[in-house]
C-alpha positions in Angstrom: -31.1 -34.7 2.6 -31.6 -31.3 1.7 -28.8 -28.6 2.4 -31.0 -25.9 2.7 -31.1 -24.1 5.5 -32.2 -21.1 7.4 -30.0 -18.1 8.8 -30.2 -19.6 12.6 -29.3 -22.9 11.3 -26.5 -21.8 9.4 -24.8 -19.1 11.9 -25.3 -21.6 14.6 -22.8 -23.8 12.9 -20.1 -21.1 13.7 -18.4 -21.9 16.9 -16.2 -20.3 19.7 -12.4 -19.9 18.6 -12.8 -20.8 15.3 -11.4 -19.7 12.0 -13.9 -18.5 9.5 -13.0 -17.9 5.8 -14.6 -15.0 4.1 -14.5 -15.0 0.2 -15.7 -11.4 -1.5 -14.4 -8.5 -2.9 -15.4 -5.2 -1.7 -18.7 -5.0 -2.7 -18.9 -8.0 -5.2 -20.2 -11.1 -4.5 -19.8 -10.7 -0.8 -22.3 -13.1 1.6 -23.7 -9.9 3.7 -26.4 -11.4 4.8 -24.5 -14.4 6.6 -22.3 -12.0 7.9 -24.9 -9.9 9.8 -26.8 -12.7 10.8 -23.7 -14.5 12.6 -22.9 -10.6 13.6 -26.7 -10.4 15.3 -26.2 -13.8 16.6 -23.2 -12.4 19.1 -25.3 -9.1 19.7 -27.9 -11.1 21.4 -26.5 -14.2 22.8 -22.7 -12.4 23.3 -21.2 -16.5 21.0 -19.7 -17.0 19.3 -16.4 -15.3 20.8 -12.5 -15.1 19.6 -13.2 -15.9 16.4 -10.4 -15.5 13.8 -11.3 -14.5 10.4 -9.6 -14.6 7.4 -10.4 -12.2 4.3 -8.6 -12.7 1.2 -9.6 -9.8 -0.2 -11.6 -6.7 2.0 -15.2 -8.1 1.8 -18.1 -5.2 1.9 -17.6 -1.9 1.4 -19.2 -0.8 4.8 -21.6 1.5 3.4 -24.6 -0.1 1.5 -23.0 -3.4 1.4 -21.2 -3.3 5.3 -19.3 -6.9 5.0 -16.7 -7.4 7.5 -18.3 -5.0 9.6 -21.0 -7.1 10.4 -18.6 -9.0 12.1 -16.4 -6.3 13.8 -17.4 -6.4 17.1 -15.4 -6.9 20.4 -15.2 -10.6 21.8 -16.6 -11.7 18.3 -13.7 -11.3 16.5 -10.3 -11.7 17.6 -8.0 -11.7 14.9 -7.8 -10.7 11.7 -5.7 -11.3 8.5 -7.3 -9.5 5.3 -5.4 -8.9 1.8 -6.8 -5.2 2.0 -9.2 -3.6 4.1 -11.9 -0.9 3.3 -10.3 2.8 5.2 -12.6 5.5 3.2 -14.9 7.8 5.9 -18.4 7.3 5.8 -20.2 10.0 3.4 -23.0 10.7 5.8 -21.1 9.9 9.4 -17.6 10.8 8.6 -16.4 7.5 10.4 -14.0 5.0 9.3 -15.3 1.3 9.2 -16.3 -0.1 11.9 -13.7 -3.0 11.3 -11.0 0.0 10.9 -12.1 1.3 14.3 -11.2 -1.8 16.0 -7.9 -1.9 14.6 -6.6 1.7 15.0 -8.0 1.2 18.7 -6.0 -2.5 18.8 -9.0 -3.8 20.2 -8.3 -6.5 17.8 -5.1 -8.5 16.2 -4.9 -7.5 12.4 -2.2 -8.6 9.7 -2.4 -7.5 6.5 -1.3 -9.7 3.3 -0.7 -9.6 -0.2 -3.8 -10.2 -1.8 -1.5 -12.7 -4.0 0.2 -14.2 -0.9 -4.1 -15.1 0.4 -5.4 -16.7 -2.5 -2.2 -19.0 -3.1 -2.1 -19.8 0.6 -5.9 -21.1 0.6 -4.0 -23.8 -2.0 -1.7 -24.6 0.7 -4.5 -25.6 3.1 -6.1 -27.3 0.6 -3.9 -29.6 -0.3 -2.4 -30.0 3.1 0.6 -28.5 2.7 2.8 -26.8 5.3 3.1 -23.4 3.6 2.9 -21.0 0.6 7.0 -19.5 -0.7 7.1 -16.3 -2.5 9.6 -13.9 -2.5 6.8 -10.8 -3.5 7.2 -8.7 0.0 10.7 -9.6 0.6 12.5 -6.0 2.1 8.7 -4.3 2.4 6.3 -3.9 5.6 5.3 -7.9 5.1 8.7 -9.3 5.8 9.1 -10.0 9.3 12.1 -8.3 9.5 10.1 -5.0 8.5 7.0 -5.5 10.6 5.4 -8.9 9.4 2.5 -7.6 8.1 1.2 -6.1 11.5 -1.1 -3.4 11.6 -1.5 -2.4 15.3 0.1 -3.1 19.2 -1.9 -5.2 19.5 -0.4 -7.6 16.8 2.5 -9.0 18.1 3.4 -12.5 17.3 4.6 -12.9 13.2 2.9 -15.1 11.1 4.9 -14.9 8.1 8.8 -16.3 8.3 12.2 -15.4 6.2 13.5 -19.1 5.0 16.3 -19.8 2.9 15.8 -22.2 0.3 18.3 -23.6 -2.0 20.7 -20.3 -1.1 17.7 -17.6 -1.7 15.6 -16.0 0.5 11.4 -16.0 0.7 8.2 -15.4 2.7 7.0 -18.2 4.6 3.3 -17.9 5.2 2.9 -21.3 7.2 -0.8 -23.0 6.4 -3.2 -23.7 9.5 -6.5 -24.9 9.9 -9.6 -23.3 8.8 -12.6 -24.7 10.5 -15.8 -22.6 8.1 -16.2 -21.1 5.2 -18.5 -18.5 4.1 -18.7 -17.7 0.3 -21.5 -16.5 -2.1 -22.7 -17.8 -5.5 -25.9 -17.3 -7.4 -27.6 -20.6 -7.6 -27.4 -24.0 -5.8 -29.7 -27.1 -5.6 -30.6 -28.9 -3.0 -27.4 -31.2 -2.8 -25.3 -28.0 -2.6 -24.1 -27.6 -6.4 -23.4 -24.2 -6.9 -23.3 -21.7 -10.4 -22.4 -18.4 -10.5 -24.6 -17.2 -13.9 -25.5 -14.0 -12.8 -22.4 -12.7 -11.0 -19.4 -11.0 -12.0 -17.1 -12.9 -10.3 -15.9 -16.2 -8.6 -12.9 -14.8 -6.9 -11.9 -17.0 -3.7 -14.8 -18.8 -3.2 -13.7 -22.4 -4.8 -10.3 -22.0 -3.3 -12.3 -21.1 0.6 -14.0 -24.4 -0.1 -11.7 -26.7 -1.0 -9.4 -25.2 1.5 -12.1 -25.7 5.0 -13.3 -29.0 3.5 -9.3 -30.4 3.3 -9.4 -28.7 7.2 -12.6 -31.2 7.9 -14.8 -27.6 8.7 -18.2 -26.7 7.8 -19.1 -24.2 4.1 -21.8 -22.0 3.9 -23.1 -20.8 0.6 -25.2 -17.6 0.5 -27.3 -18.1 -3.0 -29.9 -15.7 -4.4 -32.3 -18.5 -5.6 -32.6 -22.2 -6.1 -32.7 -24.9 -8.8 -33.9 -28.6 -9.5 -30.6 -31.1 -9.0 -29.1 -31.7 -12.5 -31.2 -29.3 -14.2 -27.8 -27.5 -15.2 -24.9 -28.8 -17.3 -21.8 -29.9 -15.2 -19.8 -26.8 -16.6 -21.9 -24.5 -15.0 -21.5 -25.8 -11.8 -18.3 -24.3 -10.5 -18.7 -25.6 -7.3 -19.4 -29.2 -6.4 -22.3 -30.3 -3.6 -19.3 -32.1 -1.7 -17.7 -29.0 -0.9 -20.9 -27.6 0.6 -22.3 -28.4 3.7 -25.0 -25.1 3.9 -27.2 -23.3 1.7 -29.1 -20.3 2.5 -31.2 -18.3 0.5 -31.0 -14.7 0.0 -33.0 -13.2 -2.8 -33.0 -9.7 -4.5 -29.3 -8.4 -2.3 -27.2 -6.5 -4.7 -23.9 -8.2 -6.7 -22.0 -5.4 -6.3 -22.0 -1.6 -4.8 -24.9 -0.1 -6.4 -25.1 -2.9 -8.6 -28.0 -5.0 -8.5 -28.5 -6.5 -12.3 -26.2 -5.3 -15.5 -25.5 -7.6 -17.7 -22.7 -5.6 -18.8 -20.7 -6.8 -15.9 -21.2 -10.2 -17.9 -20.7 -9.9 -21.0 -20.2 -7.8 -24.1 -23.5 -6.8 -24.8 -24.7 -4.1 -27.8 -24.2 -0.7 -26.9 -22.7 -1.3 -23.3 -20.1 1.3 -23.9 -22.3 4.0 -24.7 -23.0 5.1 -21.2 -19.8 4.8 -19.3 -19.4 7.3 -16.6 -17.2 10.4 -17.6 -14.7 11.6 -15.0 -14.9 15.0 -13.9 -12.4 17.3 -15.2 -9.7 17.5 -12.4 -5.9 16.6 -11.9 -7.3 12.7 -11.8 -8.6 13.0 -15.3 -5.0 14.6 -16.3 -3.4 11.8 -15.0 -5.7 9.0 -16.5 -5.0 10.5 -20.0 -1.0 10.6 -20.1 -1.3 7.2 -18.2 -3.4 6.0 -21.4 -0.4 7.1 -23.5 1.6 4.3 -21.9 -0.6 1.5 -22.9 0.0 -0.4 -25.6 -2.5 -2.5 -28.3 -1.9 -6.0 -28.0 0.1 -5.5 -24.7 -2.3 -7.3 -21.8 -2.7 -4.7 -19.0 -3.3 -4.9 -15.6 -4.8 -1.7 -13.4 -4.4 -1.0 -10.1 -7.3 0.0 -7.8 -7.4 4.2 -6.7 -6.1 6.7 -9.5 -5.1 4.4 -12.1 -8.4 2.9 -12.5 -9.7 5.5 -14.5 -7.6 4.8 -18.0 -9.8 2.5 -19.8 -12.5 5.7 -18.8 -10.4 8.3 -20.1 -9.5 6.3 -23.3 -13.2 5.5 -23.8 -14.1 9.3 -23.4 -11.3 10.4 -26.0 -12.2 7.6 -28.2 -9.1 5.3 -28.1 -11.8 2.8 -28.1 -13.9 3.7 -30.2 -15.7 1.0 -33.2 -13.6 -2.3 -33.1 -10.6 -0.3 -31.1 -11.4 -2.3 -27.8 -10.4 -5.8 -29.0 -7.0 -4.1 -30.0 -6.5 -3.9 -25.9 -6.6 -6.7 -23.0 -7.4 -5.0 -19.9 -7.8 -6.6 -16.4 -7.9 -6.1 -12.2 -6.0 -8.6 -10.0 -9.6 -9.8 -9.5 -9.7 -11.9 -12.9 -11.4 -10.6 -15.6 -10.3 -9.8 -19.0 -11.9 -7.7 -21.5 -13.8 -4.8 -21.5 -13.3 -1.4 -19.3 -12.0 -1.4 -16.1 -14.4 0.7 -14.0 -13.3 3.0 -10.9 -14.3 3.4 -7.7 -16.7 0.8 -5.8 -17.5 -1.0 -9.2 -13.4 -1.5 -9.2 -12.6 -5.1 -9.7 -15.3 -6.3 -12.3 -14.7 -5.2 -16.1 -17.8 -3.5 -18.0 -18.4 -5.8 -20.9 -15.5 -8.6 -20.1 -14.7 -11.4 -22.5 -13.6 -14.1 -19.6 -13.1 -14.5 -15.9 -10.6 -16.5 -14.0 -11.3 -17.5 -10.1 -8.6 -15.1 -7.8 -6.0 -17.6 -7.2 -5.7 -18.6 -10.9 -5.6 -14.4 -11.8 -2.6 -14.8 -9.4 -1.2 -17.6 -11.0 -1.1 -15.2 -14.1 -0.2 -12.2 -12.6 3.4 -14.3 -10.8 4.0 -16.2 -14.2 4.5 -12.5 -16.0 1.0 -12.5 -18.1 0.5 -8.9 -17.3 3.5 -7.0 -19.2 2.1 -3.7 -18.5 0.9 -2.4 -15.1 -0.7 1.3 -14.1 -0.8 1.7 -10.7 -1.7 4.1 -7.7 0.5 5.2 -5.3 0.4 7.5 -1.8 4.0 8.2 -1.4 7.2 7.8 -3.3 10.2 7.9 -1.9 14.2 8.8 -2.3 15.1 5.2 -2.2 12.8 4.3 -5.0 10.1 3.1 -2.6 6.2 2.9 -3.0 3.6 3.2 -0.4 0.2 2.2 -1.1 -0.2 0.6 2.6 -0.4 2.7 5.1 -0.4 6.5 5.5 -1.8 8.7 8.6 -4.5 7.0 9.9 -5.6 4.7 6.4 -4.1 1.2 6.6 -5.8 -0.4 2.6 -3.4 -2.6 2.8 -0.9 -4.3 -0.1 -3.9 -6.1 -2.1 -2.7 -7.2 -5.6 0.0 -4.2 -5.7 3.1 -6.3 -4.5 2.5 -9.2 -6.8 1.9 -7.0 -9.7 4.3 -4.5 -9.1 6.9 -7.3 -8.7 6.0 -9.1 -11.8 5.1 -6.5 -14.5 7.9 -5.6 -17.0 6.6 -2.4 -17.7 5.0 -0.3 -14.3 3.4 3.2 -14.1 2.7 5.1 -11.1 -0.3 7.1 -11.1 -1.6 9.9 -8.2 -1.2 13.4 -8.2 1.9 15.2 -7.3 0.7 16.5 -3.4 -2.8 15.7 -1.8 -5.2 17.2 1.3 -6.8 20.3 -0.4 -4.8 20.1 -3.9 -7.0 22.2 -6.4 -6.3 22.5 -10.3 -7.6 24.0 -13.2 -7.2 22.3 -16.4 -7.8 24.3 -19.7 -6.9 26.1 -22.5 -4.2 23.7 -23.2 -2.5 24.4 -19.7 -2.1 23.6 -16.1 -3.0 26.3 -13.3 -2.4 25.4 -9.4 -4.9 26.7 -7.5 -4.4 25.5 -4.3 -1.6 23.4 -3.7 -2.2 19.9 -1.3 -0.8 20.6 2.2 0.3 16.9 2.6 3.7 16.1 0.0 3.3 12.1 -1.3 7.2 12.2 -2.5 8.8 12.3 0.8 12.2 11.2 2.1 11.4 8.2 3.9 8.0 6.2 3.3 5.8 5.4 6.4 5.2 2.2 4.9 7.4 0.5 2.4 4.4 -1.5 -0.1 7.2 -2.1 -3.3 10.8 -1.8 -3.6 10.6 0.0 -6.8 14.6 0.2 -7.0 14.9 -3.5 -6.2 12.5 -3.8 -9.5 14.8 -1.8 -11.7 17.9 -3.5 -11.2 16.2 -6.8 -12.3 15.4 -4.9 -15.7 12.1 -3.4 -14.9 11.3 0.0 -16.3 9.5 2.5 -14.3 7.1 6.2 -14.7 5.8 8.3 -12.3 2.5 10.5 -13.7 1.3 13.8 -11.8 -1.2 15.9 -13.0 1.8 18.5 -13.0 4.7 16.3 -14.2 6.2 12.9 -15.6 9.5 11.0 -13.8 11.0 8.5 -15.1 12.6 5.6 -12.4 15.9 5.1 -12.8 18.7 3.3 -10.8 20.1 6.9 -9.2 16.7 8.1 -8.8 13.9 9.9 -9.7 14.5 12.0 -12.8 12.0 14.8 -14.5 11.3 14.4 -17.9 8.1 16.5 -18.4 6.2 19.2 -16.7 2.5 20.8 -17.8 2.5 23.9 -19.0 1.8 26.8 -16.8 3.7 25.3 -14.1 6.4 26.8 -11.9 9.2 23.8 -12.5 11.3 24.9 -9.6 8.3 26.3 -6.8 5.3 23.7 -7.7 7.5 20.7 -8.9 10.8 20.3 -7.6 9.8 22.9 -4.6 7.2 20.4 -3.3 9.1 17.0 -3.4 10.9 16.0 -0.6 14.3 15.3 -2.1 16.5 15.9 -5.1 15.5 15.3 -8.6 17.5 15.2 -11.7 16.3 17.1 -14.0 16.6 15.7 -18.0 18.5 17.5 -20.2 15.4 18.4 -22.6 12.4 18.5 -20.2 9.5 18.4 -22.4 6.1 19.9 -22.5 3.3 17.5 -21.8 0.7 17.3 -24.2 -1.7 20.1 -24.4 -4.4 17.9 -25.4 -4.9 16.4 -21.8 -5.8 19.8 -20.7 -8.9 20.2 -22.3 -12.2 19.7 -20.4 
């Protein structure tokens, strides 16, 4: 029998007080058209109700590609646990996400995991185990002792448990079931076989299915075409039939945000590097180039979603990568592949021109086993205990995502973000720095709201750590933050030390940064 289906048939699958798994990654490979058909389903016939959904990574990026917010409606969903969520304003409305909304109004229970922590715990259920041990979160906001993870009133009971095991402490994040899954691929036949030829990525979709099929639930697969049965060979099939109950068709939706068909978020292909976005000139663009002086040929790197994405940019536009230069480098996103240039913004996640792809829970495998030596990073506040926030701050709740696992696992980390934020404006020529406006908000601060990384737990098990401004460079050390550069045409003491929120050392010989990443 055939396991093709319409929408209705599908969505009707779906019922009350279940668990649905969600595999996609912000825009990528996410099955939106599932989503707002089980999300029109409850608009007209008010079922199926208190649903629990589970989002390894934020799925949709709830503007052209709206994802979880299909589903973010009141008496539809009633919990949520997501290993980042989408928080930007809408361009045109100026609101947050409508699954953001829900939250910040706790009109719905919402935990927030390490991206890490949601793919390996899929595992878990998939092989019936009773839980997934880590000690990544340990003394930050997903320790129960620190808030569990919880992202509103609302949330009140604590998923995640401190155990001791064999005289250490770790996160507990117990396994339950998982009665559907709802995952995207790009081809499937009629016995549910499915390939994934022309997308960018596989993340969690394997690891959803194995996972609801172990729980005896019900997969859906959202595919853009079909194919004859055994018309493909067995290692394109990453996905067997028996994992697949459902199949519906969706042609012609975009892969990714704005991305409807590049092969260059396949494969090397010839001249795929000649036209790369620039980045404006601005303090991110400052901060992307001294970043690029940390990375190292040979040295497999691993970048961080925000601020720090825009390196491999940077070094493109100042041609570090010029020629053959790229194969001296192995860049990659918590999201799997390797190779190429890691691109900002929405297209974050998939490398332009990548070499090879691992599925998410296998990337995380990598990342906890020390594979990435070398990790840029964004952060929103720093603290005077050596703390990172990348969480939560004001009314934003992203979420850890990959930070804590790669943060905790890198040898090498660098901060990136500017120094202050809210209305910071720069000017950046002539070899120097000029502050025209300064942020009104300060990201080094005291105490952090949220506590995403123990950076000072990190150095005292031999990590070594940078923090790069637009206006200076700090290196980590045990007793502190300490200042070892400064841009020219800066103030030290009014527009450095004046606007962070606790003492710094100050090196011995502060040096100049490099004129060079000052030029337009």
């Amino acid at each position: 029998m055939s396991k093709i289906c319409d929408l209705a048939e599908a969505v009707a699958l779906i019922g009350d007080r279940q668990a649905v798994a969600v595999s996609g990654v912000i825009g990528w490979v996410v099955p939106d058209v599932v989503l707002r058909a089980l999300g029109e389903r409850h608009r007209r016939t008010g079922g199926p109700h208190d649903l629990t959904f589970y989002f390894p990574c934020a799925t949709g990026d709830a503007t052209g590609i709206p994802g979880a917010d299909h589903v973010a409606r009141p008496g539809l969903m009633r919990r949520v646990i997501a290993g980042s969520y989408v928080n930007p304003r809408h361009p045109t409305t100026g609101q947050r996400p409508a699954l953001m909304r829900l939250i910040l109004a706790d009109a719905v229970q919402a935990y927030n995991w390490p991206i890490g922590a949601a793919m390996h715990w899929l595992r878990e259920v998939a092989r019936r185990s009773p839980g997934y041990l880590t000690e990544v979160g340990l003394g930050t906001f997903n320790d129960p002792r620190h808030g569990g993870g919880r992202l509103n009133a609302a949330t009140v009971h604590d998923l995640v448990e401190v155990v001791d095991f064999r005289g250490s402490e770790y996160l507990f994040y117990p396994t339950w079931p998982l009665d559907v899954g709802v995952i995207r691929a790009a081809a499937a036949d009629e016995h549910g076989n499915l390939s994934f030829d022309d997308l960018p990525l596989t993340t969690a979709a394997l690891a959803v299915a194995l996972a609801v099929k172990a729980c005896g639930g019900t997969v859906i697969a959202q595919v853009a075409r079909t194919v004859p049965r055994r018309s493909r060979p067995a290692h394109q099939v990453r996905i067997p039939g028996v994992l697949v109950d459902r199949v519906v068709v969706a042609p012609d939706e975009p892969v990714g945000s704005s991305v409807r068909a590049d092969p260059g978020y396949l494969r090397a292909v010839p001249g795929a590097y000649d036209g790369l976005p620039r980045l404006p000139a601005g303090p991110e663009k400052v901060i992307a180039r001294r970043v690029a002086r940390e990375v190292r040929p040979g040295e497999t790197a691993i970048f961080g979603f925000g601020a720090s994405a825009d390196v491999a940019l940077a070094m493109a536009e100042d041609g570090l990568l010029a020629g053959d230069r790229l194969d001296d480098f192995v860049f990659t996103t918590e999201h799997g592949p390797f190779g190429g240039v890691v691109m900002p913004g929405w297209q974050f996640s998939a490398n332009y021109g990548p070499e090879a792809l691992l599925d998410g829970p296998s990337q995380f495998d990598f990342i906890d086993g020390g594979g990435c030596t070398f990790a840029a990073l964004s952060f929103a506040q720093f603290d005077a205990a050596g703390s990172v926030n990348v969480s939560r701050f004001a009314d934003a709740n992203p979420g850890t995502g990959g930070f804590a696992d790669i943060a905790h696992h890198a040898r090498r980390l660098v901060f990136a973000g500017t120094l202050t934020t809210q209305g910071l404006k720069v000017s950046a020529d002539r070899g120097e720095l000029r502050i025209i406006s300064d942020g009104a908000v300060q990201k080094f601060v005291p105490a952090a709201d949220h506590v995403t990384y123990r950076v000072a737990d990190g150095i005292r098990r031999g990590q070594r750590a940078t923090v790069v401004t637009e206006r200076a460079v700090f290196d980590v050390t045990a007793g502190g933050l300490v200042l070892t550069e400064v841009a020219p045409g800066v103030d030290v003491r009014g527009e450095v030390l004046g606007r962070i929120g606790f003492p710094v050392r100050v090196a011995p010989n502060v040096s100049m940064m490099d004129a060079t990443l000052f030029r337009p």
